[in-house]
C-alpha positions, 0 to 999 in steps of 0.5 A: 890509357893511362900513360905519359903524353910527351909534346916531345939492300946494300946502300946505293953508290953513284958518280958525283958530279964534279964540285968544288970543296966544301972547304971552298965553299964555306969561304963564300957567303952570298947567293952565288954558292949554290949556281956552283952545285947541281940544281935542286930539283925533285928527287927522283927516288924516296928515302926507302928507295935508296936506304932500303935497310939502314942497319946497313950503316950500323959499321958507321954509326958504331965508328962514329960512336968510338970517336977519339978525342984527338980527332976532335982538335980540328973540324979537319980532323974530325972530318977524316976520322969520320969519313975513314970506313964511308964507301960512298956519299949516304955513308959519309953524310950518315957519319956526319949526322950521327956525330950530331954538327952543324959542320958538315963540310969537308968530306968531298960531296955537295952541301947547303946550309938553308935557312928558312921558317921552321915549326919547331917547339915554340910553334903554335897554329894559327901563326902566320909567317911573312916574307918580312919574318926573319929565318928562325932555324938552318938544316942542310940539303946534301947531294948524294945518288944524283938528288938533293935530300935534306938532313936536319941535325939539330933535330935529328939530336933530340928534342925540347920537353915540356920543361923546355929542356933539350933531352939527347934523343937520337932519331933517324927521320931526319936523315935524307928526309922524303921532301913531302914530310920536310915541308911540314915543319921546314921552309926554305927563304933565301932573302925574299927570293921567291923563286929560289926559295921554292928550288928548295922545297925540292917539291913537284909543287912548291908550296906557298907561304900562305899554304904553309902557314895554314896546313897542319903539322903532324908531328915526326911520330905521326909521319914515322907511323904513317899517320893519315889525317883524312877530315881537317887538313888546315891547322886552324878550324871553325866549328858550330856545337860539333866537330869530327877529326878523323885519322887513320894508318895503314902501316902502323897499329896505334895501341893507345889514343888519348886527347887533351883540350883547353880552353883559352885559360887553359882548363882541360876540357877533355871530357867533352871529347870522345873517340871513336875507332872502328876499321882503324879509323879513329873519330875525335869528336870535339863539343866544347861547352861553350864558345871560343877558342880551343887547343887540341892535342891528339896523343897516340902510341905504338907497342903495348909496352909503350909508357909514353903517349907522342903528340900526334898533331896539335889543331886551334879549335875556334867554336861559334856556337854551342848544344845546349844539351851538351853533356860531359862524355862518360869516363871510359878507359878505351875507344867507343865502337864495335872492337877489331873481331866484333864479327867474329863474336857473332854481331852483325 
């Protein structure tokens, strides 16, 4: 406790199908672009499948950071110098991504700006998207070892703090992410077309608008973590005088875990919540002191040396009716129940 919560193998090869230029395709702005690429279907491989060790790029990464300023006077330019050590499509993609554009083009493999609803940092649950809501962000699906996988460079360049200024943070989930973690924050529209839209998903079973608005969205933390939200899967929940959200992860050890509540005027009511762990399952119990409308936000982190708490998922609480017994949870600096080697010490 006690720390800041912030709301903030060689790589494969393949044969590429025969495209035209990306150059070429920029030229061309209707719905027409994307029946000239291969159709968007459900990768057949996760990220780790084809990017088993991303260090693997580090010789990318570091030529990208050594760009020369005469190599920035033109996108073609830029395009040549970036690509110049790539030995296939992930490592040219990569190089783009890490120079951080939205021009990603000329380097010879097929890509889509999509347009779409994102749940970005102004995003609060119980907001409802509609077909007549404009697209408020873009991202890029690329074409490479034979499957469409999206790269988003905007917010794989870092995020938007509570001062709700932009901080440079350079992360790599948003490189070739898996469709089933894209879709939390990121649906594709393209001009109503239902169908089309739905391709893009690149999903076994696209979702509906509708069951987008309502799912949860955990954070990129909690999906790099791992992150099982097991209890509450939609974003918006109804409660009479208690509720349980349970989370676990296999994967990962979360060192610290902290809450926040507030009510509609926006008090902290944090102290009528406690948390509970035991088998690396974490309970928050929620028993606001009295009804209406409540935000939650659950905060954890990963390593001990950690100083910041990342906001794992953010639910809207609406509670009916309240225990008019409810009492403030004591003041306690860890998680209640039985520690990790309860049987060790001799408890049964």
């Amino acid at each position: 406790m006690g720390r800041v919560a912030s709301r903030n193998e060689n790589v494969d090869t393949e044969t590429k199908p025969k495209v035209q230029t990306l150059n070429d395709l920029n030229k061309v702005k209707d719905n027409n672009n994307r029946k000239k690429f291969p159709d968007p279907k459900p990768p057949k491989r996760c990220k780790k499948d084809i990017l088993p060790d991303v260090s693997k790029l580090k010789h990318i990464d570091d030529h990208v950071m050594k760009t020369p300023r005469y190599a920035e006077r033109s996108i073609e330019k830029l395009a040549e110098y970036l690509i110049k050590p790539a030995t296939n499509d992930i490592e040219k993609a990569r190089a783009f991504y890490k120079w951080v554009t939205e021009n990603i083009s000329h380097a010879g493999i097929p890509v889509l700006k999509i347009s779409g609803h994102s749940k970005g940092y102004s995003y609060k649950p119980g907001y409802n998207f509609s077909k007549d809501t404009p697209s408020n962000h873009a991202w890029n699906a690329v074409y490479v070892c034979g499957d469409w996988r999206f790269i988003e460079t905007t917010w794989g360049a870092g995020t938007v703090g509570d001062n709700k200024h932009f901080k440079k943070n350079f992360t790599e989930f948003y490189f070739l992410t898996d469709p089933k973690l894209f879709i939390v924050d990121h649906y594709p529209c393209f001009d109503n077309d239902d169908v089309e839209s739905a391709k893009w998903q690149l999903l076994k079973k696209p979702l509906t608008l509708e069951t987008f608005n309502k799912r949860i969205k955990p954070s990129r933390h909690a999906r790099e973590w791992d992150i099982k939200f097991t209890s509450h899967k939609m974003n918006v929940l109804e409660m009479n005088k208690t509720i349980d959200i349970k989370f676990h992860t296999k994967s990962t050890n979360l060192d610290d875990v902290n809450v926040k509540l507030f009510d509609s005027k926006g008090c902290n009511k944090e102290q009528y919540v406690g948390i509970r762990l035991q088998n690396k399952t974490f309970s928050v119990t929620v028993t606001p002191p009295s009804n209406g409308e409540y935000t939650l936000e659950i905060y954890g982190t990963v390593g001990a040396d950690s100083n910041t708490l990342e906001c794992l998922i953010t639910y809207v609480i609406k509670c009916q009716t309240v225990d008019s017994a409810i009492s403030p949870f004591p003041k306690f600096d860890s998680f209640y129940g039985p520690v990790e080697n309860w049987k060790e010490r001799g408890f049964k």
